[in-house]
C-alpha positions in Angstrom: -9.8 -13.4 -116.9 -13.1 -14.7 -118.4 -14.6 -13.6 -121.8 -17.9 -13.2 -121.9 -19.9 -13.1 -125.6 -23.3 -11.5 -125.4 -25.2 -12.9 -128.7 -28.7 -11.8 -129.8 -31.7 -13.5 -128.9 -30.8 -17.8 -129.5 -33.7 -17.8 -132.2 -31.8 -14.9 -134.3 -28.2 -16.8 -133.9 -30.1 -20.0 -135.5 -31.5 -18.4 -138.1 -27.7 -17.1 -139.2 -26.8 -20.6 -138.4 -29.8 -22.2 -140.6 -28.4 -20.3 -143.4 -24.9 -21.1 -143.5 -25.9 -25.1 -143.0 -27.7 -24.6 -146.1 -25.3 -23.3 -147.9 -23.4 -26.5 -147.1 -25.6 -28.9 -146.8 -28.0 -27.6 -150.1 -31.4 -29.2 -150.5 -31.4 -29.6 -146.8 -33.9 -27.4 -144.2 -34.3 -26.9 -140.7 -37.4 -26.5 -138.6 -37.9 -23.1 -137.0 -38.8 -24.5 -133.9 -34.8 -26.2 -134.1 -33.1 -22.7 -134.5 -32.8 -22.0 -130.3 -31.4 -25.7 -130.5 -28.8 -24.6 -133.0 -27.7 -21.5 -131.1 -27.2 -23.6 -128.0 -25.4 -25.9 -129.5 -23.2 -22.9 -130.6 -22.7 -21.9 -127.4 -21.7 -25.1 -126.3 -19.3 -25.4 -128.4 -17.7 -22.0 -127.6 -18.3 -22.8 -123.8 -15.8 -25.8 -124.4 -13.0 -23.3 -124.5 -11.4 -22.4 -120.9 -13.0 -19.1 -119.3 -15.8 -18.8 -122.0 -18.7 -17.8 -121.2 -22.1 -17.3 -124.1 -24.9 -15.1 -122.7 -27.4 -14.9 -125.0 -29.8 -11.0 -125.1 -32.8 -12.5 -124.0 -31.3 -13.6 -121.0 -30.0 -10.6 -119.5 -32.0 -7.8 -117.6 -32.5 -4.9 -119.6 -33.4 -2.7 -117.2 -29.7 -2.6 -115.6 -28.0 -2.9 -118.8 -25.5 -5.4 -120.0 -22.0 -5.4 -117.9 -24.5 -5.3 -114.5 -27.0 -8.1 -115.3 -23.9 -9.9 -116.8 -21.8 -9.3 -113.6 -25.0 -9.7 -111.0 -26.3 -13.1 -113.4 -23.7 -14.6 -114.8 -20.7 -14.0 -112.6 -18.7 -11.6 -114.5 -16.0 -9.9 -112.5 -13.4 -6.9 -112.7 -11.2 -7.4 -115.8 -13.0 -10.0 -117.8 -14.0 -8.5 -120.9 -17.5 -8.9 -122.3 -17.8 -8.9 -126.2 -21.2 -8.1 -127.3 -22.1 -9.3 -131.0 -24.8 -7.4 -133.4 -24.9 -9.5 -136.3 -26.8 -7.7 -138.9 -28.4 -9.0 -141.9 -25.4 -10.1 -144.0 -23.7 -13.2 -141.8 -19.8 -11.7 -142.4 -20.7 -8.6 -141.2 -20.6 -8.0 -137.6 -20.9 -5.2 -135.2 -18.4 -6.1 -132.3 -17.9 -3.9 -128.7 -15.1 -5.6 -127.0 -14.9 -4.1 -123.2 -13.1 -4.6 -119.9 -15.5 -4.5 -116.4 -13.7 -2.5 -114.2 -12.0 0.1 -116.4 -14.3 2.8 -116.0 -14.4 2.6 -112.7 -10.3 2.7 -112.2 -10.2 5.5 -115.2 -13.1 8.1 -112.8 
């Protein structure tokens, strides 16, 4: 089973990113144009982990919604689970919607 985390838009998970580096790295600023990098390297470093899998919202297809442009473009199958993150302003607090693909279906 896969795990799937769909993250807002790369240049909105760089900017949370910017502000935690500079809260420990004070003094210290990063370029705007740097904050997709930062979100990718995020990603990367979640990818490392077996069956995980970072979409981030600008890459999926709104017009189907998320669990079919996530299953059509990014492989997602029956029983993996997609998690989709709405950070809001404050970085600790999270909206999380943890959900299996396939469990409507078997529950209709």
């Amino acid at each position: 089973m896969a795990v799937f985390y769909v993250l807002p838009p790369r240049l909105q998970v760089g900017q949370h990113f910017q502000e935690f580096l500079a809260s420990v790295f004070p003094g210290q600023s990063w370029l705007s144009v740097d904050l997709p990098d930062l979100a990718e390297a995020l990603a990367q470093a979640a990818e490392a982990q077996p069956s995980v899998y970072v979409v981030f919202a600008e890459d999926l297809d709104e017009t189907i919604g998320v669990e079919a442009s996530v299953t059509r473009d990014f492989g997602a199958e029956d029983g993996d689970e997609i998690v989709v993150v709405r950070p809001q302003r404050n970085i600790p607090v999270v909206q999380v919607e943890r959900r299996r693909l396939g469990e409507q279906k078997r529950a209709a």
